[in-house]
C-alpha positions as CSV (number, residue, x, y, z in Angstrom):
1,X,43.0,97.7,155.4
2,X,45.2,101.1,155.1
3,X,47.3,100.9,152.1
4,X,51.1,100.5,152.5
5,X,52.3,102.3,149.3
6,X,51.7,105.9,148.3
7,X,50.2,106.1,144.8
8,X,53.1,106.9,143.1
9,X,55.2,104.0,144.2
10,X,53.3,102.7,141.2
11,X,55.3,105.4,139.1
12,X,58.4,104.5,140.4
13,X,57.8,100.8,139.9
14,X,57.2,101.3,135.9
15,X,60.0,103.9,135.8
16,X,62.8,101.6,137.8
17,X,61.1,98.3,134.8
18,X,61.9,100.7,132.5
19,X,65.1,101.8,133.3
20,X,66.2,97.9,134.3
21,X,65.0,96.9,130.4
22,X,66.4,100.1,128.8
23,X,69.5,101.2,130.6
24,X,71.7,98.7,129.5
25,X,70.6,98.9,125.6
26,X,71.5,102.7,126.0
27,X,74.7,101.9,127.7
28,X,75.3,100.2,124.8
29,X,74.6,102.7,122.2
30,X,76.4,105.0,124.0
31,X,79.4,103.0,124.3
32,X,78.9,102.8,120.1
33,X,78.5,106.4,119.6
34,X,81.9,107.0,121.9
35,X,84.0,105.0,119.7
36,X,82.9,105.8,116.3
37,X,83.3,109.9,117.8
38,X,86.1,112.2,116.9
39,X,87.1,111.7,120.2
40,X,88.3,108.1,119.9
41,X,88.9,108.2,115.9
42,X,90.5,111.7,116.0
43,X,89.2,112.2,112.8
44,X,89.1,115.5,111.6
45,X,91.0,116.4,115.0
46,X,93.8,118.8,114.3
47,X,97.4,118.0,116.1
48,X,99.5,121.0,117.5
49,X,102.6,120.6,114.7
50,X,106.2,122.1,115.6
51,X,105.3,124.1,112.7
52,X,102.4,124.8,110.8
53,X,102.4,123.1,107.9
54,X,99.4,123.5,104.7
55,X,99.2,120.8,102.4
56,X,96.6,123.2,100.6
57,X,99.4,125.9,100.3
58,X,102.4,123.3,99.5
59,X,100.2,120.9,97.1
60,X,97.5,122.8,95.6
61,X,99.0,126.6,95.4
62,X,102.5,125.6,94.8
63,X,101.9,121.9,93.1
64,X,104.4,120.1,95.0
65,X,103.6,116.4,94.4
66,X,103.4,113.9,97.4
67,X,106.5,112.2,96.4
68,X,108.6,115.3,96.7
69,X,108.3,115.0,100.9
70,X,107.3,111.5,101.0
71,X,110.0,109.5,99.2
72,X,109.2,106.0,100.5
73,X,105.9,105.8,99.4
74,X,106.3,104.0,96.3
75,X,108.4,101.4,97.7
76,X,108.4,101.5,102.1
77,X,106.0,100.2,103.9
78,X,106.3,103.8,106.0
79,X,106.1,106.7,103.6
80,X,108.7,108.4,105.2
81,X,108.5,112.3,106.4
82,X,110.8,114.9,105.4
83,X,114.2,115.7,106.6
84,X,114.7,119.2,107.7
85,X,117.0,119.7,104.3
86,X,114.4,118.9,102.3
87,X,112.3,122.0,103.5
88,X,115.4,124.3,103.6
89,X,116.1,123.3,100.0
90,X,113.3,126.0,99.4
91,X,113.1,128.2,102.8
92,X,116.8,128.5,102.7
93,X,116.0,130.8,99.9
94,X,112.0,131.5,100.5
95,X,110.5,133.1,103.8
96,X,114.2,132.3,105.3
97,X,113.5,135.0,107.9
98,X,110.1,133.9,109.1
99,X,109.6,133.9,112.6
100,X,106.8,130.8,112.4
101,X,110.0,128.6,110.7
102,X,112.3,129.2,113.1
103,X,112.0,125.2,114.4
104,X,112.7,124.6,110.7
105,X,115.9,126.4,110.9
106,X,116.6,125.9,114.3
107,X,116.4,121.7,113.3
108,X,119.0,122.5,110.8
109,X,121.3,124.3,112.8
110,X,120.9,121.7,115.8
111,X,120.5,118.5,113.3
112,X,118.1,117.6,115.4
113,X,115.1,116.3,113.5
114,X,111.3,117.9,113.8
115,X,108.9,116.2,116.2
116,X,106.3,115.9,113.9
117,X,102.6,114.9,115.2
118,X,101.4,111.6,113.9
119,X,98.1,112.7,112.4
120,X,97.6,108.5,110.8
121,X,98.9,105.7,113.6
122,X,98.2,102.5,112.3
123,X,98.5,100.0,115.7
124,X,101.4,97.9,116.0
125,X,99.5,94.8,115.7
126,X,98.0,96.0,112.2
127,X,100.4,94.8,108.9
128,X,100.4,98.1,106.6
129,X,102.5,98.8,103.5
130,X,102.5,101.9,102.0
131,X,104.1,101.0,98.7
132,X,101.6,97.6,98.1
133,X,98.5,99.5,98.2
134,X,100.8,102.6,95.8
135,X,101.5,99.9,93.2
136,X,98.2,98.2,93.3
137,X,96.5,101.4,92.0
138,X,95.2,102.7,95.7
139,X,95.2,106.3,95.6
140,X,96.3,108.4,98.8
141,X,92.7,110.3,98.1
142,X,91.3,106.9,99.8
143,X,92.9,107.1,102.8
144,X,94.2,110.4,103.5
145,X,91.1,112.8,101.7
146,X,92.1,115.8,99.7
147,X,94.9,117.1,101.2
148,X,95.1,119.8,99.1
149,X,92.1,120.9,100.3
150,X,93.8,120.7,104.1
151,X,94.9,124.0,105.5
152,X,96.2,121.9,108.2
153,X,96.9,118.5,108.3
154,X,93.7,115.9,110.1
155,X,93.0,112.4,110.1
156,X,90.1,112.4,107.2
157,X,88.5,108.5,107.8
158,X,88.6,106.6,111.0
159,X,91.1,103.8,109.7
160,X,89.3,100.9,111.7
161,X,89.1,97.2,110.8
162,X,85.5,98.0,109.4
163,X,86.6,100.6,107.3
164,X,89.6,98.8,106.2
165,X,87.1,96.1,105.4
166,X,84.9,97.8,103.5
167,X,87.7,98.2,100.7
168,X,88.9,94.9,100.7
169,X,86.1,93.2,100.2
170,X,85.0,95.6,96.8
171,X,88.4,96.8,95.8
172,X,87.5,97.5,92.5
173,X,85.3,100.1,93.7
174,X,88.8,102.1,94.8
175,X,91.6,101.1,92.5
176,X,92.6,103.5,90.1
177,X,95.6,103.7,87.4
178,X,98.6,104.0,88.6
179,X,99.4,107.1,87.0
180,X,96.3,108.3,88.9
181,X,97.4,107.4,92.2
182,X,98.7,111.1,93.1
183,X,96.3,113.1,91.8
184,X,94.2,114.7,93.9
185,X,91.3,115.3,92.0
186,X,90.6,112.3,89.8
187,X,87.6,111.0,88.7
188,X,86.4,107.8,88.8
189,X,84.2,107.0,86.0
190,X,80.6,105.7,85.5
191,X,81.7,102.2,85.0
192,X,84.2,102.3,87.7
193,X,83.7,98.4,88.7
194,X,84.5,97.0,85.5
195,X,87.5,99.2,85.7
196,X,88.2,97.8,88.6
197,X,88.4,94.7,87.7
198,X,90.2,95.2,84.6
199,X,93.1,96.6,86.8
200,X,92.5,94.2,89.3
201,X,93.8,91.6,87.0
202,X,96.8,93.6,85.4
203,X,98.3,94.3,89.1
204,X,97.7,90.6,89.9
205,X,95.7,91.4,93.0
206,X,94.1,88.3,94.7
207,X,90.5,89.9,96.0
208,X,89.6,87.2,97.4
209,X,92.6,87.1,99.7
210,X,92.2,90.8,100.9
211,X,90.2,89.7,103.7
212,X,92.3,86.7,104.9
213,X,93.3,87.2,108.6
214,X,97.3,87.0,107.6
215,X,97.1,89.9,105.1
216,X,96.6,92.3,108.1
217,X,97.7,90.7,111.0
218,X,100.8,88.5,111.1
């Protein structure tokens, strides 16, 4: 009897198995890789600002604390962003000719305020308050990174629910004094979790509550 099939047909047959068991495990890793990638998380992804703003000049250079541009922090849930006064309170006097703050000036004259970039946008259906987490001893380090390290401003961790989980679950791995909250380059020490939970208990956090549904989303 003539055979039907060509000899590779056998090939084909292991390689189309193989695909059929295979492809949708790689779809599925891929689909992983995509959403932990810059290109969903932005992390590390620099935004196109009005104007060109360095943290590393402003806060490590200079030594302007946080609190100085972000007023609200201790207190808001938002930690507010500066009004164009605030920056001419300086540039007014310093670089008041520079071409690159023109929008800074030009804001002023026009009272129109800056379009600023959001480089952190928590969802709307995500609960977040800036000054809790400030007053509970988290340190804008945990969050934000070293932003006086930041030439420009980018998104330094990828702010999901499994990150977000991550802390709340060991908090005392991340709280800090609250004296310490601003500082950029604090040091945890070696016995950090008992720390932790010393502070823990003097800010009257509830750990075991941190991961309730209703803290988050409400």
């Amino acid at each position: 009897m003539p055979q039907i099939f060509h000899p590779s047909a056998n090939t084909l047959a292991r390689l189309a198995l193989f695909g059929m068991g295979v492809g949708p495990l790689g779809s599925l890793v891929l689909g992983y890789l995509l959403i932990r990638s810059p290109y969903q998380t932005n992390v590390r992804v620099i935004r196109e600002q009005p104007v060109p703003f360095s943290h590393e000049h402003h806060v490590h250079a200079l030594g302007i604390d946080c609190r100085y541009c972000h007023t609200s922090v201790e207190t808001e849930g938002f930690a507010g962003m500066p009004p164009t006064y605030t920056c001419m309170s300086c540039h007014s006097q310093i670089w008041a000719g520079s071409p690159m703050l023109e929008p800074v000036r030009a804001s002023l004259r026009e009272r129109k305020p800056l379009a600023w970039s959001r480089a952190h946008d928590i969802p709307d259906f995500v609960y977040f308050h800036h000054g809790i987490h400030v007053q509970k001893g988290v340190a804008c380090v945990s969050c934000h990174g070293r932003v006086d390290q930041m030439p420009l401003m980018w998104k330094e961790e990828p702010m999901t629910m499994e990150w977000c989980l991550n802390c709340h679950r060991h908090p005392e791995r991340h709280v800090r004094p609250r004296e310490a909250v601003f500082l950029m380059d604090w040091v945890p020490p070696r016995d950090q979790p008992s720390l932790g939970r010393e502070l823990l208990q003097k800010y009257h956090v509830e750990a075991e509550q941190l991961t309730n549904c209703s803290i988050c989303h409400r």
